[in-house]
DOLOTI-967604 format. One record per residue (C-alpha): residue in three letters; chain; x, y, z. Coordinates in Angstrom, 2 decimals. Each point is the difference from the previous one (the first is absolute). Layout:
SITE  rest  kette       xx       yy       zz
SITE   Ala      A        X        Y        Z
...
//
This chain:
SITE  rest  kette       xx       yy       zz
SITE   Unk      A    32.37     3.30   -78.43
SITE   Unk      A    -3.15     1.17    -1.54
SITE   Unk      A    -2.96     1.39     2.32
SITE   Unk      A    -1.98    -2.83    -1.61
SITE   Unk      A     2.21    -2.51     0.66
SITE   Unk      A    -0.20     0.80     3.84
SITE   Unk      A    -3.17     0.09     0.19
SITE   Unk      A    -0.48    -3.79    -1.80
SITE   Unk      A     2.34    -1.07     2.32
SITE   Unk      A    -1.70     0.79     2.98
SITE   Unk      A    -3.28    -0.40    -1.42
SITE   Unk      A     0.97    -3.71    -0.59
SITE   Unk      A     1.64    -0.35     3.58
SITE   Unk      A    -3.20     0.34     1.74
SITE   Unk      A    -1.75    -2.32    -1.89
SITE   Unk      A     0.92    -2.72     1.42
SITE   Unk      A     3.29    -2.67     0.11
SITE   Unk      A    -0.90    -1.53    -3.20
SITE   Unk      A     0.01     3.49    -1.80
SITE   Unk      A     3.16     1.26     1.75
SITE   Unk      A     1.91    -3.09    -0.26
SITE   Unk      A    -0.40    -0.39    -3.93
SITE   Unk      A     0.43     3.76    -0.20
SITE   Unk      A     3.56     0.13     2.11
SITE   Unk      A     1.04    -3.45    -1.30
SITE   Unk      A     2.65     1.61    -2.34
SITE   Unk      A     0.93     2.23     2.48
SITE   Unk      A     0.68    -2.47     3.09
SITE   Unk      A     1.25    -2.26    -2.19
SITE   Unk      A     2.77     2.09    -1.83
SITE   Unk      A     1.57     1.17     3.01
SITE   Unk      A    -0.31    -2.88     2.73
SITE   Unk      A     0.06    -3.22    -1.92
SITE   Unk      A    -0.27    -1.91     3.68
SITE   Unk      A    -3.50     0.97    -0.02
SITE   Unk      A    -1.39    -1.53    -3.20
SITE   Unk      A    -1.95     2.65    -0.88
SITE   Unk      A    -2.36    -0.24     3.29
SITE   Unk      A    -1.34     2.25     2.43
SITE   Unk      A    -1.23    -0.65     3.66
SITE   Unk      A    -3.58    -2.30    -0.01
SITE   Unk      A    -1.34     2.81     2.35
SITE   Unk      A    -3.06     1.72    -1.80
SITE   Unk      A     0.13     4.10    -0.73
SITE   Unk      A    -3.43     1.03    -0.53
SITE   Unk      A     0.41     3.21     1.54
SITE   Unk      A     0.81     3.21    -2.39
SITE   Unk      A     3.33     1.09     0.54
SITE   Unk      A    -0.56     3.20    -2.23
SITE   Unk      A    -3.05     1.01     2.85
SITE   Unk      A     2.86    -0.84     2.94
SITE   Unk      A    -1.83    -2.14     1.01
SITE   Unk      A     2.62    -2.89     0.65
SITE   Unk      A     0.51    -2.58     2.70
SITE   Unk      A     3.71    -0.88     1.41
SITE   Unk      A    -0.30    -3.16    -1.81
SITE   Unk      A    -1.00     1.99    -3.13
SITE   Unk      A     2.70     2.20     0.57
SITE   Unk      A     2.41    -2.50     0.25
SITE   Unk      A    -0.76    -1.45    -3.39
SITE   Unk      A    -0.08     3.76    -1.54
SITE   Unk      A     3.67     0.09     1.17
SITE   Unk      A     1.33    -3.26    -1.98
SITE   Unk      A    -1.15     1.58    -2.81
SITE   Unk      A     1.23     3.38     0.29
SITE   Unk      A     2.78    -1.00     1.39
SITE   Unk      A     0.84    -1.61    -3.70
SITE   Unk      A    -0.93     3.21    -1.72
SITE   Unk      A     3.05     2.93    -0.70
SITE   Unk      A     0.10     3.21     2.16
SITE   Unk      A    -0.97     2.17    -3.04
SITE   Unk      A    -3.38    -2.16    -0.39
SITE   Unk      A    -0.66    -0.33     3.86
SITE   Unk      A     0.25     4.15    -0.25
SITE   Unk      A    -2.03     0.04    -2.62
SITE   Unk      A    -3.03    -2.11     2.07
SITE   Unk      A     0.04     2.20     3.29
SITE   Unk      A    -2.79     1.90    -1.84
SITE   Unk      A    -2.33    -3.02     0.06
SITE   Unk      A    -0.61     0.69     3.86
SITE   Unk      A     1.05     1.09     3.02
SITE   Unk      A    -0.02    -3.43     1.34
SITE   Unk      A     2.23    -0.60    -2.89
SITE   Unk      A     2.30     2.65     0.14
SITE   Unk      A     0.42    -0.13     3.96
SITE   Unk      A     1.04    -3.73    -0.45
SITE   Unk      A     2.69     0.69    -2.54
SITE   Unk      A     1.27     3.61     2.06
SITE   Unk      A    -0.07    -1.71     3.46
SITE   Unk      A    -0.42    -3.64    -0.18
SITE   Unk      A     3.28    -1.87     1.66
SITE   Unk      A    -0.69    -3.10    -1.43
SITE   Unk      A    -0.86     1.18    -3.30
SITE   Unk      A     2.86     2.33     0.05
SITE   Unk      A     2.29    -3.41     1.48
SITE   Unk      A    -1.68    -2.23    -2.30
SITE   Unk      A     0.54     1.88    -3.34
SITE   Unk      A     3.62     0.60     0.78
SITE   Unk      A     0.90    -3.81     0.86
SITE   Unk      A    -1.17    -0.50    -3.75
SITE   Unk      A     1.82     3.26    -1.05
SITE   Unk      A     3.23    -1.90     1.09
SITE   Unk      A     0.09    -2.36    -2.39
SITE   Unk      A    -0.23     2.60    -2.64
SITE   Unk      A     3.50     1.94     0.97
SITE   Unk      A     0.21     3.28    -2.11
SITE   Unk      A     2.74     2.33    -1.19
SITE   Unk      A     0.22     3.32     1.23
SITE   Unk      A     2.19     2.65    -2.01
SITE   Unk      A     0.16     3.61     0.67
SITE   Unk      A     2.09     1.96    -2.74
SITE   Unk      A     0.47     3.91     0.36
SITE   Unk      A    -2.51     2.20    -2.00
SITE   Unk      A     2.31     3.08    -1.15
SITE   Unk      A     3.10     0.53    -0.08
SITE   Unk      A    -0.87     4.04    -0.49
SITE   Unk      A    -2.00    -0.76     3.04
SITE   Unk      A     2.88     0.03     2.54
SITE   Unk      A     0.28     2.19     3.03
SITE   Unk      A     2.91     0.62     2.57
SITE   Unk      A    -0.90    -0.64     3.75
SITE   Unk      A     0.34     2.56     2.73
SITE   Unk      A     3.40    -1.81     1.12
SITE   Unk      A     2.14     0.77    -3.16
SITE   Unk      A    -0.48    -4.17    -0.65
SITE   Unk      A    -0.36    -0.91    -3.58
SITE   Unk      A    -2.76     0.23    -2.45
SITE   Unk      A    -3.16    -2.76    -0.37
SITE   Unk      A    -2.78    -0.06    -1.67
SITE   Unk      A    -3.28     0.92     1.14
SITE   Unk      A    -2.23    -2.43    -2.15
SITE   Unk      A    -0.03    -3.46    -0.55
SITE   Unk      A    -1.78    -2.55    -2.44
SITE   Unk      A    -0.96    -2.75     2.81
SITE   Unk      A    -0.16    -3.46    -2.24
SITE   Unk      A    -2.04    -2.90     0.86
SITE   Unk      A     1.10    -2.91    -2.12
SITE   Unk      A    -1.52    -3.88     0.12
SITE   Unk      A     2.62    -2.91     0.91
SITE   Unk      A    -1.03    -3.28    -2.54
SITE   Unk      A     1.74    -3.00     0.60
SITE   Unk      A     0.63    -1.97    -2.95
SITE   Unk      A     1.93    -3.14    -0.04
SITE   Unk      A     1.92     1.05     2.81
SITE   Unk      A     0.84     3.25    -1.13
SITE   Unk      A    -0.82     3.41     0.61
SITE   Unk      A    -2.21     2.42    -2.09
SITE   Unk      A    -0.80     3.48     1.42
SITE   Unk      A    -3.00     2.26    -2.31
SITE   Unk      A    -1.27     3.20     0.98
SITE   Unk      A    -3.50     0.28     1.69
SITE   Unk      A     0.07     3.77     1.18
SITE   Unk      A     1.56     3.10    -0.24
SITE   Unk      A    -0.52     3.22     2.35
SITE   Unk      A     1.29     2.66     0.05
SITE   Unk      A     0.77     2.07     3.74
SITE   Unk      A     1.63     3.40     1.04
SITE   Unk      A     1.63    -0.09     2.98
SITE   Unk      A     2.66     2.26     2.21
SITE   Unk      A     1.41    -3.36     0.88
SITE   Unk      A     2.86    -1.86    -2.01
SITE   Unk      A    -0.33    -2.84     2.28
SITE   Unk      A    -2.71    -3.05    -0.23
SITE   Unk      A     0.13    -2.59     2.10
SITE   Unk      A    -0.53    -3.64    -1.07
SITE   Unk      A    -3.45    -1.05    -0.17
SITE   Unk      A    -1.67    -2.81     3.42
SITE   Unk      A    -3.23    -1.31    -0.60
SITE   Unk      A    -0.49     2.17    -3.08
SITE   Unk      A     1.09     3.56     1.65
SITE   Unk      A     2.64     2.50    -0.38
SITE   Unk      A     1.62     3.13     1.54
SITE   Unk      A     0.84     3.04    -1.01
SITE   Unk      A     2.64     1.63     1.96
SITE   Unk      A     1.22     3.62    -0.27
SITE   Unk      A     3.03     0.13     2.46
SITE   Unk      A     0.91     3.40    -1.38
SITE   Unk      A    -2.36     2.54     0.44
SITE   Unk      A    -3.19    -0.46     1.56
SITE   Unk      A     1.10    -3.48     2.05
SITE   Unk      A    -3.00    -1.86    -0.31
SITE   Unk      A    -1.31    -3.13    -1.90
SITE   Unk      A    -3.10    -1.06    -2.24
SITE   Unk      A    -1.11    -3.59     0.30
SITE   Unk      A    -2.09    -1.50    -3.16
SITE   Unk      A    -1.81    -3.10    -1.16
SITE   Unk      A     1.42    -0.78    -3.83
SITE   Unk      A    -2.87    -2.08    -0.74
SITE   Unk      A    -2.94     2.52     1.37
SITE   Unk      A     1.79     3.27    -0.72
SITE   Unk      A    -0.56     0.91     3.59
SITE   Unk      A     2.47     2.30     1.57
SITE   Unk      A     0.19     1.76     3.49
SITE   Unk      A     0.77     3.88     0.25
SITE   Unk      A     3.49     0.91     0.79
SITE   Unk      A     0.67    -0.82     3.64
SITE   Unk      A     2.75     2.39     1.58
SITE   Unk      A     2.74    -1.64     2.14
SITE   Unk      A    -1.28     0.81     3.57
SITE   Unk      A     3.92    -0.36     1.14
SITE   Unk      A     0.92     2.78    -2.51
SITE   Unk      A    -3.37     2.17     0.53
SITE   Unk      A     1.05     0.17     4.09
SITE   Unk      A     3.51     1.35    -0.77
SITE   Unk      A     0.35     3.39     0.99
SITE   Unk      A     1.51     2.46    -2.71
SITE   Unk      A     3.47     0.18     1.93
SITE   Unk      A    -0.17    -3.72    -0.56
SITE   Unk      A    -0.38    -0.52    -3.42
SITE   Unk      A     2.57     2.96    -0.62
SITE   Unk      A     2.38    -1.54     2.19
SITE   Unk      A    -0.11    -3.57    -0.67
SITE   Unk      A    -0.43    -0.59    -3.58
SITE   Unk      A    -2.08    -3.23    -1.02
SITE   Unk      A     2.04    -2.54    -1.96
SITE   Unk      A    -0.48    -3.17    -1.56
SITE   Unk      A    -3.91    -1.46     0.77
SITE   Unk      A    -0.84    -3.45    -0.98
SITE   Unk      A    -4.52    -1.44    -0.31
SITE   Unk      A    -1.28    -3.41    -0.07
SITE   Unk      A    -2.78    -1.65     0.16
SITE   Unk      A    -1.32    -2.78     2.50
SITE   Unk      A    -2.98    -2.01     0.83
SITE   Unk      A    -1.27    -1.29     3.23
SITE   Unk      A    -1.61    -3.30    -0.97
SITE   Unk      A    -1.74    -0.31     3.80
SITE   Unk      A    -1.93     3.75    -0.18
SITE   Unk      A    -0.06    -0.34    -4.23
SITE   Unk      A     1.61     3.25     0.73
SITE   Unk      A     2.99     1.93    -2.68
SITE   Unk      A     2.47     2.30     1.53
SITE   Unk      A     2.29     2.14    -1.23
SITE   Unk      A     3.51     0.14     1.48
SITE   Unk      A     2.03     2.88    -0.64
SITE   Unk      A     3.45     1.18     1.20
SITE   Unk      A     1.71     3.46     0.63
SITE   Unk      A     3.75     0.69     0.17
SITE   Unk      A     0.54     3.07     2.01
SITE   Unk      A     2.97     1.03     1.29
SITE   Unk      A     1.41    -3.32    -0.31
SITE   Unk      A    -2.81    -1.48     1.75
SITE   Unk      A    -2.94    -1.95    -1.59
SITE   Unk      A    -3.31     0.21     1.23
SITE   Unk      A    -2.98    -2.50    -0.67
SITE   Unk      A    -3.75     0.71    -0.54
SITE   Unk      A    -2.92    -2.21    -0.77
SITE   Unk      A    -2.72     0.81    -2.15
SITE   Unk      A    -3.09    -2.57     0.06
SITE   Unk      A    -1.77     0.45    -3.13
SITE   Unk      A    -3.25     1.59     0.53
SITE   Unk      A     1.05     2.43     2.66
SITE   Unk      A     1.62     3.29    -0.04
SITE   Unk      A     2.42     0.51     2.72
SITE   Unk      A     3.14    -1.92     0.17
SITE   Unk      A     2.06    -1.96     3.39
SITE   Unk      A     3.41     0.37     0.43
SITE   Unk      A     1.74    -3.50     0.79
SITE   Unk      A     1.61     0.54     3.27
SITE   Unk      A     1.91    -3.92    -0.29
SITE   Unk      A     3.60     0.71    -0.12
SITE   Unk      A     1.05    -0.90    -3.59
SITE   Unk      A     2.15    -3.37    -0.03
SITE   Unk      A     2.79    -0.81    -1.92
SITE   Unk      A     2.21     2.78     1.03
SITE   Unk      A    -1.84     2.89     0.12
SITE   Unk      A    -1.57    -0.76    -3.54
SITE   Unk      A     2.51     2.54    -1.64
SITE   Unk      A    -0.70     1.72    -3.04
SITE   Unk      A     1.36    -2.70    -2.93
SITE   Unk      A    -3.12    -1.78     1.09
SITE   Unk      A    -2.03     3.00    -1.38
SITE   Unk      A     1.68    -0.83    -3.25
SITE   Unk      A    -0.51    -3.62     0.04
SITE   Unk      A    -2.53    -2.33    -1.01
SITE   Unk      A    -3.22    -1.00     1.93
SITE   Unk      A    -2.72    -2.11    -0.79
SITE   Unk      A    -3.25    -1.03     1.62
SITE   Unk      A    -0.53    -3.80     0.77
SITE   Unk      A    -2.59    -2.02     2.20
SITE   Unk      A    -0.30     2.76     2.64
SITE   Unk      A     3.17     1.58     0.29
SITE   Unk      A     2.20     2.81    -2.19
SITE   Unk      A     3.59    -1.07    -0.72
SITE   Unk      A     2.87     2.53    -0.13
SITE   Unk      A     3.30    -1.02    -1.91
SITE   Unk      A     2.87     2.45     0.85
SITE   Unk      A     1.59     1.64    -3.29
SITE   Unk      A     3.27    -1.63    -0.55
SITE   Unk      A     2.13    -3.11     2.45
SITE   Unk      A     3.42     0.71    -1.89
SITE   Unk      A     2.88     2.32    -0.14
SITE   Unk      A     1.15     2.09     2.42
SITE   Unk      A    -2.81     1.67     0.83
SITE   Unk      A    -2.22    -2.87     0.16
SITE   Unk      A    -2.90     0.57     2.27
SITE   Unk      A    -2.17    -2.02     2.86
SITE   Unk      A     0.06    -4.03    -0.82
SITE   Unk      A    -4.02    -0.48     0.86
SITE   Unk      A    -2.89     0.32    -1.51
SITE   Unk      A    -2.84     2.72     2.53
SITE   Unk      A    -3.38    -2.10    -0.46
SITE   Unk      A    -3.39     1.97     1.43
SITE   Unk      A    -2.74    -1.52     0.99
SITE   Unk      A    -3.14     1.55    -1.31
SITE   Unk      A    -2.34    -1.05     2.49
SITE   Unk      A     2.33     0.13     3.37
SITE   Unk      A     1.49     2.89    -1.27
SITE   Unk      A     3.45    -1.40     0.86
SITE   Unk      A     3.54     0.19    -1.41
SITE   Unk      A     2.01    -2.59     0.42
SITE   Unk      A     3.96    -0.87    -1.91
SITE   Unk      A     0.54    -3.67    -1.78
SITE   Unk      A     4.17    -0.38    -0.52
SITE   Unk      A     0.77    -0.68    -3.33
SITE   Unk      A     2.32    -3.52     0.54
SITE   Unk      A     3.71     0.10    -0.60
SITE   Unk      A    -0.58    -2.67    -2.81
SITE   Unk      A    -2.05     2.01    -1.62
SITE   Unk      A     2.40     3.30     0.07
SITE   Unk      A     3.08    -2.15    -1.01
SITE   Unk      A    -1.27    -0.28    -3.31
SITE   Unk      A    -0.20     3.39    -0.81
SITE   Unk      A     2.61     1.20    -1.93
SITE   Unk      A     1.97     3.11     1.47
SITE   Unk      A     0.39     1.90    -2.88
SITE   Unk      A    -2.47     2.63    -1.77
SITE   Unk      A    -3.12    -1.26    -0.10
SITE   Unk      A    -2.54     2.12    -2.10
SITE   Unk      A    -3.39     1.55     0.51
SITE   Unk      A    -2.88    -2.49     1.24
SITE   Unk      A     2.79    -2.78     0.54
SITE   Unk      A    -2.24    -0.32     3.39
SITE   Unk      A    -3.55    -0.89    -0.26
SITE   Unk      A    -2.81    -1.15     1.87
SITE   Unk      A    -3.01    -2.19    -1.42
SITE   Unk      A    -2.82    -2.43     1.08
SITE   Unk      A     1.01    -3.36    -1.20
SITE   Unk      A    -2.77    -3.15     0.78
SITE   Unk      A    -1.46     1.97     2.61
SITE   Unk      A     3.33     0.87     1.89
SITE   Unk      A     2.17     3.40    -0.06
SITE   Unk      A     3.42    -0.54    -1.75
SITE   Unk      A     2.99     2.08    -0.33
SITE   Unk      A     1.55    -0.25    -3.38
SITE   Unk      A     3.61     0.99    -0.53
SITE   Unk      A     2.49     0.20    -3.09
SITE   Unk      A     2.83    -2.60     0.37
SITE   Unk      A     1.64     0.68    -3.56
SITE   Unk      A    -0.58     1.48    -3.01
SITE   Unk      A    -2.78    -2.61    -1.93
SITE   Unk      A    -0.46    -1.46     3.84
SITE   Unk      A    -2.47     0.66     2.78
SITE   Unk      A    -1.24    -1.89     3.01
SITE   Unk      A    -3.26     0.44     1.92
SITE   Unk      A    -0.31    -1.20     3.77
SITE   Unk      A    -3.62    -0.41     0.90
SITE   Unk      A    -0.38     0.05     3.99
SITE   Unk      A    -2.54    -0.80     2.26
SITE   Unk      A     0.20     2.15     3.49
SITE   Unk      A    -3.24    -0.96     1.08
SITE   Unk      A    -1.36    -1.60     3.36
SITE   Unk      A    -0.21    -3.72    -0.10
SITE   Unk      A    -0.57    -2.49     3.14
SITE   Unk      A     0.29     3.42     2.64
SITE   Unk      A     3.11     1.07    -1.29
SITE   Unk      A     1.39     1.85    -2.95
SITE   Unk      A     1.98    -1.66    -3.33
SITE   Unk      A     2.50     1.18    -1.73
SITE   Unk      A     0.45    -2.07    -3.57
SITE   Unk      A     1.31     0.63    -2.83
SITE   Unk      A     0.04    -1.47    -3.33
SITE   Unk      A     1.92     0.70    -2.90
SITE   Unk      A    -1.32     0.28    -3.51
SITE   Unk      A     2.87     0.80    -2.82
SITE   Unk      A    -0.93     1.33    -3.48
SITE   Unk      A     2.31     0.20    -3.32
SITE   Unk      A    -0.77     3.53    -1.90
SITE   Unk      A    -0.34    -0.10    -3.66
SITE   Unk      A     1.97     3.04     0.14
SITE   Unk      A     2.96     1.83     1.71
SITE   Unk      A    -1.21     1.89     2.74
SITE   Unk      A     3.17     2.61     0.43
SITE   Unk      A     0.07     3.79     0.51
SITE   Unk      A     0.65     1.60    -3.62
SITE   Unk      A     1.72     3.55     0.11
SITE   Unk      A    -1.38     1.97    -2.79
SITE   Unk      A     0.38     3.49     1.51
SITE   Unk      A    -2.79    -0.01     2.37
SITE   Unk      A    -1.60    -2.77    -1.06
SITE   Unk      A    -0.92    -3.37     2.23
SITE   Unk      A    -0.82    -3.06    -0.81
SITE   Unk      A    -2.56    -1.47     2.45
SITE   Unk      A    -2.43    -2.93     0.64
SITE   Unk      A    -3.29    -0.17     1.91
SITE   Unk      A    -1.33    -3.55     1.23
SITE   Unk      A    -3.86    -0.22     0.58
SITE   Unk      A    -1.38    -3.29     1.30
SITE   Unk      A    -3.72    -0.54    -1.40
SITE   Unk      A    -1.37    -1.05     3.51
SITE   Unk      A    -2.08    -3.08    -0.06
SITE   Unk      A     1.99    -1.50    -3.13
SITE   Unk      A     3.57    -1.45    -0.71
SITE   Unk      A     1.09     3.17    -1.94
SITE   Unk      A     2.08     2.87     0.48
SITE   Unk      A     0.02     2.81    -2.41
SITE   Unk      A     3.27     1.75    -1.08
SITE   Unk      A     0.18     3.53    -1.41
SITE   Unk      A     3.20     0.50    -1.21
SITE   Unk      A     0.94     3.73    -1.39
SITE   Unk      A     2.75     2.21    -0.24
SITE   Unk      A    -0.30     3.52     0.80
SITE   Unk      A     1.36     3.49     0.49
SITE   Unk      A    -0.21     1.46     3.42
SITE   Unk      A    -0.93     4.10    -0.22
SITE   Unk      A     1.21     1.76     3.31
SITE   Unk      A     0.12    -3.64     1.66
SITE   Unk      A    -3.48     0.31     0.14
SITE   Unk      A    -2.66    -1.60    -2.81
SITE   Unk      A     1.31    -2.35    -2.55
SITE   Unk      A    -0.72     0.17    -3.91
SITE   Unk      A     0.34    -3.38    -1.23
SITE   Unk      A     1.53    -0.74    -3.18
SITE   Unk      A    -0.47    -3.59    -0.28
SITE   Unk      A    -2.80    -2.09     1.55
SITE   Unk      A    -0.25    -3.83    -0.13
SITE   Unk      A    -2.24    -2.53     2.24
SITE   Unk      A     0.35    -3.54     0.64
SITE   Unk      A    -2.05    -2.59     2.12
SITE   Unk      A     1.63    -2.70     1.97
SITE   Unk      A    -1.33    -2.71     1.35
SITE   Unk      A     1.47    -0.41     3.56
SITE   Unk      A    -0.58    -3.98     0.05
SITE   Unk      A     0.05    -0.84    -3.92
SITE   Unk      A     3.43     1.98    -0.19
SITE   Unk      A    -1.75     1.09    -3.58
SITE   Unk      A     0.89     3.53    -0.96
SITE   Unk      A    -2.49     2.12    -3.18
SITE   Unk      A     0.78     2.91    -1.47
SITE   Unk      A    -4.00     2.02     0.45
SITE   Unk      A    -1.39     2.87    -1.68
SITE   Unk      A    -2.92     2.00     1.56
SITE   Unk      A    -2.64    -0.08    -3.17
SITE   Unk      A    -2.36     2.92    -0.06
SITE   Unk      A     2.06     2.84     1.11
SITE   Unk      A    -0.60     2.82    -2.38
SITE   Unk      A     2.69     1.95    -1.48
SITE   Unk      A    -0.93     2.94     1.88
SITE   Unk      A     0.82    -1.10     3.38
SITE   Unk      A     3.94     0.70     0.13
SITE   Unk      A     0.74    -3.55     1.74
SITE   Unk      A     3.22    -0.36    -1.56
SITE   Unk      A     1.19     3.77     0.97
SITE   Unk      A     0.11    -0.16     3.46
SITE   Unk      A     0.56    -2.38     2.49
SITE   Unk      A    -3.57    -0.68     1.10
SITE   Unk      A    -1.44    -1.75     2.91
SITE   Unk      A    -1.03    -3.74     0.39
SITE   Unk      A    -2.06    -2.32     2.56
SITE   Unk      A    -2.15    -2.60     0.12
SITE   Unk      A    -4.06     0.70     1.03
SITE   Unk      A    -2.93    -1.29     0.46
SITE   Unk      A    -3.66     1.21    -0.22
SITE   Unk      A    -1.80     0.79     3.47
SITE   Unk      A    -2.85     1.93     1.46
SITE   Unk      A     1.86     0.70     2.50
SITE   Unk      A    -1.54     4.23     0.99
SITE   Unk      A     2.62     2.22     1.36
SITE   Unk      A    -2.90     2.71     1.48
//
């Protein structure tokens, strides 16, 4: 947005509700059609660019930001400090924009930088890459199909191979290896924390570390909607033993969970498994329920706020569908589906089913529903032995809508550690519709090596969410 153009905006603002309405009309009326292209009768005749603003003022000064795109809204901090301590600090601002943010889901890709780039970790574990190309892609929906075009591209060095998912627009970096600590950023602002240390790891003692070596670690995100608060939950496997901390964003020091971890002592598949974040709690899948060595039946569910664990059984209906024999990577999955948590499992070979639960408290007590949703591939979903090569499928829900995305790639597995990809397809599905596409993700230039490796993908959606 041009300096100028800021300044006409505001200029017109304060000149009164005739001159802002007819100014904002195309604004208000492009992106909330049930307001007609009105704004509140209340007059503004005070200057916002002086500060001068009243909390009715105010109020109207946040339905219009709240319209406006992160990369514009950073752009008009500079107008005041009024201005830029509403769009910093502001909960209902911050609140407001992101309710509208959610009904513009994005696409969130991160692809590995350089393959010359790669380092080995202090534990002898395989090599990955130390930059990424983080991709920000647009989601238009076009007679009921999918069409995903590039909107940014960044570029980030990082001692971490692991990124989180993004929640209300952030992400975390995680470096499990070496210096045990996470970095929490905001996509859409380009706001990032400095590396926070593990205070669990700083307060081992040298004999400690020597003597119990660190295994696998496992970070999500969270978000307390009572305290508008986002936590990070991390876990550490020492000597067969996992310990918890809590991170609330904006602090420094981490809590160790001292609940007793359900579900059997929480053993280390679920370190492997899936988790996802949904309405106030972070779901844990165990890795595999077949074969001999088939692990915990439950799902571990922590609550964000309460900082609680607690187990939900996986029903016997449910597991008596699953067929017994070899079931390949990602064959277990957990999504968001119509604002519930599902676990989504491979039944056969073109085949899977998704079972969307509700274990929340209704009428004093707690439910325990499922509902099963079955979906016909377009393909065969079966494990293809090419040397080292694996043929895999990831399933991302695009909250808020009736799609799921499927990225669908085969790929060659270096030191069991970080895949190369040697063929990369996507498909959307609509969930209700039953009404499969075959999408391509337009704007991607040719120097971003998204078909080489098996690269990263989520759905986000703007905030101003501030992680400092």
């Amino acid at each position: 947005m041009d300096p100028t153009e800021i300044g006409e905006v505001f200029v017109t603002v304060t000149g009164g509700e005739a001159g802002a309405a007819s100014s904002l009309a195309p604004i208000i009326s492009e992106d909330d059609d049930n307001n007609n292209g009105n704004i509140s009768n209340t007059n503004t005749n005070s200057s916002f660019g002086s500060g001068n603003v009243n909390n009715v003022d105010d109020n109207i000064v946040c339905e219009i930001l709240s319209r406006l795109p992160v990369n514009s809204l950073m752009q008009l901090k500079c107008v005041s400090k009024h201005c830029c301590s509403m769009i910093r600090k502001d909960r209902y601002l911050i609140d407001l924009h992101h309710n509208r943010s959610k009904a513009k889901p994005r696409l969130f890709i991160t692809v590995p930088r350089k393959i010359d780039g790669y380092k080995k970790t202090e534990h002898d574990n395989p090599f990955y890459p130390i930059s990424y190309f983080l991709v920000t892609a647009d989601l238009l929906f076009e007679d009921g199909e999918l069409s995903p075009v590039v909107r940014s591209i960044r570029e980030m060095d990082t001692p971490s191979y692991r990124i989180t998912g993004p929640l209300n627009g952030l992400i975390c970096l995680f470096d499990p290896e070496k210096n045990h600590s996470i970095q929490v950023g905001n996509l859409s602002t380009g706001e990032f924390t400095p590396w926070i240390k593990s205070t669990f790891i700083s307060n081992l003692n040298v004999e400690d570390k020597d003597k119990y070596r660190l295994r696998i670690s496992k970070c999500d995100l969270g978000f307390d909607s009572a305290t508008k608060e986002h936590k990070v939950i991390c876990f550490w496997n020492i000597h067969h033993h996992q310990v918890c901390e809590v991170l609330t964003v904006g602090d420094r020091t981490w809590r160790v969970i001292d609940d007793v971890l359900p579900a059997y002592n929480f053993r280390e598949w679920y370190l492997f498994g899936a988790s996802i974040y949904v309405n106030g709690s972070i779901y844990y899948s165990p890795r595999k329920l077949t074969g001999e060595d088939a692990e915990s039946k439950f799902i571990v569910a922590f609550d964000v706020g309460k900082e609680k664990f607690r187990s939900i059984r996986i029903p016997d209906f449910i597991l008596d569908q699953i067929p017994q024999k070899f079931q390949p990577p990602d064959s277990l999955q957990l999504l968001e589906i119509d604002g519930h948590p599902a676990l989504l499992i491979r039944i056969s070979r073109d085949i899977v089913k998704l079972w969307l639960f509700d274990n929340e408290y209704g009428s004093g007590y707690r439910t325990n529903t499922w509902t099963e949703v079955k979906i016909e591939l377009p393909f065969y979903w079966e494990h293809v032995d090419y040397g080292n090569d694996v043929y895999s499928v990831r399933f991302h829900s695009v909250i808020g809508t009736d799609f799921i995305i499927l990225y669908l790639y085969r790929c060659l597995a270096v030191g069991g550690g970080y895949h190369f990809a040697h063929k990369v397809t996507q498909y959307s599905y609509n969930w209700k519709k039953k009404f499969f596409a075959e999408i391509k993700i337009n704007g991607l230039p040719s120097s971003i090596p998204y078909h080489s490796y098996a690269s990263g993908m989520s759905i986000f959606t703007e905030s101003l969410s501030p992680v400092q």
